[in-house]
N, C-alpha and C positions, 0 to 999 in steps of 0.2 A: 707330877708330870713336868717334867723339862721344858722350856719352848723353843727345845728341838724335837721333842717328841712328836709324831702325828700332827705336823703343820702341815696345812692345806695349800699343795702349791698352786692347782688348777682343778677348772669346774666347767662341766661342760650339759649342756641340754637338748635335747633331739623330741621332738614331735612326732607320731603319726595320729591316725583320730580319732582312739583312743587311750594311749600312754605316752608318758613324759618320761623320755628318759632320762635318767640325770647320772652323771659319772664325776665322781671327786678321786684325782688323786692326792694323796700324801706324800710326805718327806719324812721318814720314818716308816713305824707301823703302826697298823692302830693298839692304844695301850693293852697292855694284858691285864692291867688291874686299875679296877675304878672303872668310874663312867665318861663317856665320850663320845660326844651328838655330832654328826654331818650333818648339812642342811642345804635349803636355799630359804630367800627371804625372797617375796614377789607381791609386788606392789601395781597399784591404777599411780598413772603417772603423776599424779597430787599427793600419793600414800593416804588418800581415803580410803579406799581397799586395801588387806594384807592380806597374805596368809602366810604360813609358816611350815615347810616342807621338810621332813626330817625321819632319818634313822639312827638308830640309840644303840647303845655298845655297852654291855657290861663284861669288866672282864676278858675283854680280845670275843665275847658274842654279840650278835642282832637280837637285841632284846625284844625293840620296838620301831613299826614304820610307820609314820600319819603323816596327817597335814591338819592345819589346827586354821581356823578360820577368822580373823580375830573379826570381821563382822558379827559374825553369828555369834560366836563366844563359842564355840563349838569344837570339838576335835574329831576327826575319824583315822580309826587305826585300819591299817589294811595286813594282807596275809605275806609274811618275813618271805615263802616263797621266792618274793618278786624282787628282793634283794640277794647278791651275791657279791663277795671279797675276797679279796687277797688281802696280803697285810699290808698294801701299801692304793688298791684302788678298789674305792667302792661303787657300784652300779645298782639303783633302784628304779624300777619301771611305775611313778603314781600314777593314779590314772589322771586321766587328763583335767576331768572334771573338778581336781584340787585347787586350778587356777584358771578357772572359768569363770566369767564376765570382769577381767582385770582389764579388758582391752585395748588398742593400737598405743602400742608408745609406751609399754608396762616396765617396770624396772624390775629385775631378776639380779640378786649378788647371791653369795653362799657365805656360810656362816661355821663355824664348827666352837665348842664346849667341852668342856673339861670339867669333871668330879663339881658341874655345877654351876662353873662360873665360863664367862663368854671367856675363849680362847681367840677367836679368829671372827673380823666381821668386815661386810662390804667388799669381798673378793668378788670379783669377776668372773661372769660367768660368760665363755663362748656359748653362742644363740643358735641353732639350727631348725625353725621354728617355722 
């Protein structure tokens, strides 16, 4: 993959009270071959808390939607349903409870991966929260 490929130009988040919505657009599409992770990274304002928010792409598909907990050491995968694309903007609704007790002041960037290795990290996410 090129790094013109599927760069992540913006990233945006909306709340209600139950789901996050989270919307990544690219510059490109996303690849047709190999693997290719969207994400967010959101943290307690020390980075004592993480978690890790993400949908997986093989092949130009939604392979896979979670959020990984790195307190717990844990992952939960939820239902691709909640995810929808084009080839250039992705929208997944987690549910809210992914980044629940990060509280006031919590740091939110997005992240995106390529065939495995980190592609894009610390972008910017607009907050509608």
């Amino acid at each position: 993959m090129s790094t013109h490929d599927a760069f992540l130009k913006q990233a945006s988040i909306t709340a209600t009270e139950a789901t996050l919505v989270a919307s990544f657009e690219i510059d490109g599409s996303i690849p047709a071959s190999g693997a290719y992770v969207v994400g967010l990274m959101a943290a307690s304002p020390d980075y004592s808390s993480q978690r890790r928010l993400g949908v997986e792409f093989m092949n130009g598909e939604a392979i896979a939607f979670f959020a990984f907990n790195h307190d717990q050491g844990t992952e939960e995968n939820f239902d691709l349903k909640d995810v929808w694309h084009t080839s250039n903007t992705i929208t997944a609704n987690f549910p809210i409870s992914a980044i629940n007790g990060l509280g006031k002041g919590h740091v939110i960037t997005a992240f995106s991966e390529a065939d495995g290795r980190e592609f894009q990290s610390g972008v910017p996410v607009t907050e509608s929260l």
